[in-house]
N, C-alpha and C positions, 0 to 999 in steps of 0.2 A: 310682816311684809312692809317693805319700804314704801311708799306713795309717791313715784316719782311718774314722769310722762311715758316711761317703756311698759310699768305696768299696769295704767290706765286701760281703756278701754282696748279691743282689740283692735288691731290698726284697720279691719272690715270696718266695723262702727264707727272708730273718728272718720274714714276717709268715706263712708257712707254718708253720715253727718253733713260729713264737709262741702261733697257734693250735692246734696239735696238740701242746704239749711231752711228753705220754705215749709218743709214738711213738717220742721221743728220750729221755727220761730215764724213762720210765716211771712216773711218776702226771702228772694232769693239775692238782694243783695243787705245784709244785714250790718248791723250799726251797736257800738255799744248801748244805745240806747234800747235799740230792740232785746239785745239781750238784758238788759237790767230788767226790762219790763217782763219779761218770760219770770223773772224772779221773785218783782214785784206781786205778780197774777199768784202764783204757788203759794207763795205767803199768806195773797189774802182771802183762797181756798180753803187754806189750814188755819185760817182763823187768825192770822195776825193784825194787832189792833194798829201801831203805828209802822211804817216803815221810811226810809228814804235812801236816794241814790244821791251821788255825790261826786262829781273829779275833784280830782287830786294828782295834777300832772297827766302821766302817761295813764292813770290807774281809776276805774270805772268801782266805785266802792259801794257796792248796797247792804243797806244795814235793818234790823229788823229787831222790834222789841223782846221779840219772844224767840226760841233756837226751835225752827221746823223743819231740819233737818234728822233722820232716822236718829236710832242711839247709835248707829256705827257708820255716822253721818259720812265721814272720808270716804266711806266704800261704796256708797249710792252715788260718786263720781268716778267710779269706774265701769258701770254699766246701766245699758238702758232698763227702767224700771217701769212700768206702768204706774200712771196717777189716775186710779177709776176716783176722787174726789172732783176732780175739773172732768171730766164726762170720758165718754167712752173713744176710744184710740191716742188718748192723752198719755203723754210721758213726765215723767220726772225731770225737773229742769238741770240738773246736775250735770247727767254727763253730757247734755247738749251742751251748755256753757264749757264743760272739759274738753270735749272737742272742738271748740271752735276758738277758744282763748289761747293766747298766749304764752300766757304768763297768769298765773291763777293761785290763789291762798284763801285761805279761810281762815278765820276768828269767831270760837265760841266761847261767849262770857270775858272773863277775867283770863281765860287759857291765853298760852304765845299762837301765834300767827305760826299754820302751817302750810308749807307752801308746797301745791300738788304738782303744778307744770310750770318749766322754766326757769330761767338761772337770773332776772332780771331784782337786780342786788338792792333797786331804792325802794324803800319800804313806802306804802301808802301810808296815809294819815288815817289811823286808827281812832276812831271814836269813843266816845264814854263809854268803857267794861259797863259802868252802871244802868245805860240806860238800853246801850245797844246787846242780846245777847246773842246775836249771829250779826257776823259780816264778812261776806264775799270780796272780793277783791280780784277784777280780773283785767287782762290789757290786750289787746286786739292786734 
């Protein structure tokens, strides 16, 4: 299956998302920073020891030492998951971020940059493979 924006989430769920982003990121008018921070928080649920957020132009970049994303990480940004880790009614930050970004990529380890939604051609400034082994990459 390709991973492009058509077969993302279903267009219920982005456009549910989209109308309600308080439910998911907690205010209703939302910022890349709120969303890094939804990322931030997941991370450091799942036990991540360093992370950071970053611009880089248009591009909202958060990176994280350790990869806390599922083994078939790409696919946990195509539907809503539960995260019973962060408490009860909690979701998986993924396909919040997929439905509300832009223009959206990821980077695990040393792998190339894949890019999940949008045609937006300047690459962000990718950090040390060594240090960093997940990072997001998303534009509003």
């Amino acid at each position: 299956m390709e991973y492009v924006e058509s077969n993302m989430l279903s267009r219920f769920s982005r456009e549910f998302i989209r109308s309600h982003p308080e439910m998911y990121v907690g205010e209703r008018e939302f910022s890349t920073h709120s969303l890094a921070n939804i990322l931030e928080v997941a991370g450091g649920v799942l036990g991540v020891q360093k992370s950071t957020v970053d611009q880089c132009g248009n591009w909202t970049i958060y990176r994280s030492d350790s990869d806390w994303l599922p083994d078939d990480g790409i696919a946990g940004f195509s539907q809503i998951n539960p995260f019973p880790e962060a408490g009860i009614n909690s979701v998986r930050p993924e396909a919040v971020i997929a439905a509300l970004a832009k223009h959206l990529q990821i980077k695990r380890g040393s792998s190339s940059p894949t890019y999940l939604i949008g045609k937006d051609h300047t690459a962000p400034n990718w950090g040390d493979d060594a240090k960093w082994r997940l990072q997001i990459a998303f534009c509003l």
